[in-house]
Z-matrix of the N, CA and C atoms (Angstrom, degrees):
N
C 1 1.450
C 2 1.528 1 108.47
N 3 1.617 2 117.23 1 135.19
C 4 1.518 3 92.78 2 167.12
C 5 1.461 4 142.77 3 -106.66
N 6 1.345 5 101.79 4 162.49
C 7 1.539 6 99.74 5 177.76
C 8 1.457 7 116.05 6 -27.25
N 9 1.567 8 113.00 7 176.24
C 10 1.689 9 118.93 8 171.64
C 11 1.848 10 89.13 9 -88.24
N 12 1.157 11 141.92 10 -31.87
C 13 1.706 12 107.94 11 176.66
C 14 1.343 13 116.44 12 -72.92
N 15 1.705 14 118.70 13 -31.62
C 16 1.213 15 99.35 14 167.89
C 17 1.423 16 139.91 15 -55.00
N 18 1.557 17 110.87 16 -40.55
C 19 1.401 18 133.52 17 176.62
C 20 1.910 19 101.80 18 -53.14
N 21 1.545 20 126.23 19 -58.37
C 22 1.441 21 116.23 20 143.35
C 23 1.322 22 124.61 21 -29.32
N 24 1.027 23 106.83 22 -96.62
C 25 2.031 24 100.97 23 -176.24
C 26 1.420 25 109.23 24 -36.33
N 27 1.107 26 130.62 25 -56.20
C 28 1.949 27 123.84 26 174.91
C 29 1.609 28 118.02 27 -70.88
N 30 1.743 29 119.68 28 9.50
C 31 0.949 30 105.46 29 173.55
C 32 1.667 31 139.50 30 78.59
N 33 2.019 32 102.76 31 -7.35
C 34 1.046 33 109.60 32 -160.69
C 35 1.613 34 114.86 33 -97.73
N 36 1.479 35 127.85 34 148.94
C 37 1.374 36 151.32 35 -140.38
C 38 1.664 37 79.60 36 -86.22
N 39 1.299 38 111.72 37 -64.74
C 40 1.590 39 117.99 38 -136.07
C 41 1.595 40 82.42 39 -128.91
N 42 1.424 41 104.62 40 155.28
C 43 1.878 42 105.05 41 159.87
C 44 1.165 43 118.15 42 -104.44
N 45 1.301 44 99.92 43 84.44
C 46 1.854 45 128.06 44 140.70
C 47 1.887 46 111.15 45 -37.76
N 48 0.764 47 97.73 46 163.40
C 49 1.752 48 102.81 47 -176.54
C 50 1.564 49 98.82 48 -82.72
N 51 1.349 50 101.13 49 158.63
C 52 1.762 51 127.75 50 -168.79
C 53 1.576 52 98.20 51 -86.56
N 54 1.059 53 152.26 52 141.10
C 55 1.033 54 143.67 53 144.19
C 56 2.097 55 112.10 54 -96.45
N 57 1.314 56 133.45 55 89.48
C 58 1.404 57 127.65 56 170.80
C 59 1.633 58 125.10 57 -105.74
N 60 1.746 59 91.61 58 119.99
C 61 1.591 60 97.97 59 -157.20
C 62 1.625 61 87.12 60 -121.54
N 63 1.457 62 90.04 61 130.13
C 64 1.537 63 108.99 62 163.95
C 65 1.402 64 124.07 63 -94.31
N 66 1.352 65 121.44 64 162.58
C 67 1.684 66 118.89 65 173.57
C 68 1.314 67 106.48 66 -139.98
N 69 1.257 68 162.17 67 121.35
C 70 1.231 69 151.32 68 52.73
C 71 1.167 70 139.85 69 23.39
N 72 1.711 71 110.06 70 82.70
C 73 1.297 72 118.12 71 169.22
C 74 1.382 73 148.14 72 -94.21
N 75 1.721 74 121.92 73 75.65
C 76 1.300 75 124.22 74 -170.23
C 77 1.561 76 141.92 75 -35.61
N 78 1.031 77 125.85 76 113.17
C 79 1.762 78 108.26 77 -179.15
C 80 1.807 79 98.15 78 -84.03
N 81 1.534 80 103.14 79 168.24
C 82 1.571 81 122.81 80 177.33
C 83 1.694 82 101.10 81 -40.15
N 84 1.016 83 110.89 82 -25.96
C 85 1.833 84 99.62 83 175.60
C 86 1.452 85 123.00 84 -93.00
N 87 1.258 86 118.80 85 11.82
C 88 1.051 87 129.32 86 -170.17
C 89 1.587 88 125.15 87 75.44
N 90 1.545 89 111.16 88 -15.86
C 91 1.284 90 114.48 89 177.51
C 92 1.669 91 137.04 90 -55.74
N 93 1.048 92 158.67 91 111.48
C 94 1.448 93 135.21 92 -176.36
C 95 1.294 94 109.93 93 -80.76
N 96 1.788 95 80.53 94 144.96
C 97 1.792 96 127.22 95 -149.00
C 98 1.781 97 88.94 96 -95.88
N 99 1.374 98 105.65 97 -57.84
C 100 1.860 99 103.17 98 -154.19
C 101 1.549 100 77.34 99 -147.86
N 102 1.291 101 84.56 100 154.38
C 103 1.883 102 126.23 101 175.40
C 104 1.325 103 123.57 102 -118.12
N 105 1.398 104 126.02 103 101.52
C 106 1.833 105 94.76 104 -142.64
C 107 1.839 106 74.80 105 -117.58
N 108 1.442 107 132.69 106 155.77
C 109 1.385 108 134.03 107 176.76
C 110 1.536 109 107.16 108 -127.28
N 111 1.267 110 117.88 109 136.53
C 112 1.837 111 114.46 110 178.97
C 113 1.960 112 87.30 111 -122.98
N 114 1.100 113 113.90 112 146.43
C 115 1.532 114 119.23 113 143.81
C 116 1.086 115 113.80 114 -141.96
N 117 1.420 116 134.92 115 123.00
C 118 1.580 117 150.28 116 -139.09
C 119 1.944 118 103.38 117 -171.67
N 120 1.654 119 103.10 118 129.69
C 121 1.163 120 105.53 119 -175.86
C 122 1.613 121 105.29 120 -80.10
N 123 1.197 122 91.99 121 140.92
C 124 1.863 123 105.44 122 -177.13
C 125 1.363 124 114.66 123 -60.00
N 126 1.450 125 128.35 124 -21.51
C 127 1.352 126 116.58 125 160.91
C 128 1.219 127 129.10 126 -78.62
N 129 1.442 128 106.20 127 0.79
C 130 1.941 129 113.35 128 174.22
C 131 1.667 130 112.15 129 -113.21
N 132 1.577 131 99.20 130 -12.25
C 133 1.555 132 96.25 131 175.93
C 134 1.162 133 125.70 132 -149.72
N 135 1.622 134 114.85 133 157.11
C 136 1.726 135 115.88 134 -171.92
C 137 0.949 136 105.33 135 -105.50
N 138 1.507 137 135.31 136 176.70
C 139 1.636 138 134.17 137 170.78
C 140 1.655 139 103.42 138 -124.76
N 141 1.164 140 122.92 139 98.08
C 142 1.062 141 105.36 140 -178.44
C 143 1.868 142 102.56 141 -146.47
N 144 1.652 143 121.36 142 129.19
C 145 0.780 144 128.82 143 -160.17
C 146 1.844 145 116.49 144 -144.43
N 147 1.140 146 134.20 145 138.48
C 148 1.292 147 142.52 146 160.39
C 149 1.625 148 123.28 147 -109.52
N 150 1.194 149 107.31 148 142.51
C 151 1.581 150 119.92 149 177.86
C 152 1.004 151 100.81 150 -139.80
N 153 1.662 152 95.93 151 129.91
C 154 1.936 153 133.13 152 175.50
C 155 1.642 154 100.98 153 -104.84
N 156 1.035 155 123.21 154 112.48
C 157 1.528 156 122.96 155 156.57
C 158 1.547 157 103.34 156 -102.85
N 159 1.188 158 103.50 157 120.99
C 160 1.640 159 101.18 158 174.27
C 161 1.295 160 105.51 159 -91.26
N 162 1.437 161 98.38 160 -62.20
C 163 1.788 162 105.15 161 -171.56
C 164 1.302 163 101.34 162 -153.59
N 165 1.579 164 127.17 163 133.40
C 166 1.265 165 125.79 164 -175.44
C 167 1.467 166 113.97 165 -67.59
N 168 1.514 167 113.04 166 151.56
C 169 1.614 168 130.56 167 -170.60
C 170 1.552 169 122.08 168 -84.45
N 171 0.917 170 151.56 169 -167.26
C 172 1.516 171 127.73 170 128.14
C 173 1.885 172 89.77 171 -116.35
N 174 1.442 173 72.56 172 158.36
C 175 1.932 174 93.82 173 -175.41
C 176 1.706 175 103.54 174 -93.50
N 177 1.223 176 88.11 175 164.64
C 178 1.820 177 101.82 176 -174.96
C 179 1.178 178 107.47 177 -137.01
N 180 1.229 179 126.68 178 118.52
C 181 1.290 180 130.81 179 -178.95
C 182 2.106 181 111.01 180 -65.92
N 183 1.333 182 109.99 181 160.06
C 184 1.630 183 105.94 182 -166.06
C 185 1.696 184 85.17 183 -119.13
N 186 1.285 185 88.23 184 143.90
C 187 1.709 186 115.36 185 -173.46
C 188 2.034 187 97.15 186 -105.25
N 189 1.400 188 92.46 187 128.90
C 190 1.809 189 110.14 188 -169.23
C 191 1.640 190 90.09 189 -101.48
């Protein structure tokens, strides 16, 4: 259930249930790359997702 700041920041009337979804994104070494966070009330949202691995990539690091 969420807190009263969450229920602020999401805007919500009543406390409806929290929905908090994490992501974990591995590079070729197994290390994690990105941390991605959603929190969304369960009466406005679904979680629903598919993954295609065709064939693994190699990664490239990005120049700042």
């Amino acid at each position: 259930m969420p807190q009263a700041d969450e229920r602020t920041a999401l805007g919500l009337p009543d406390a409806p249930p929290v929905m908090h979804t994490l992501r974990v994104t591995h590079g070729t070494d197994h290390q994690p790359l990105i941390l991605g966070e959603l929190g969304a009330s369960c009466s406005q949202a679904r979680l629903s997702y598919r993954i295609t691995a065709d064939s693994p990539r190699a990664l490239r690091g990005v120049r700042s």
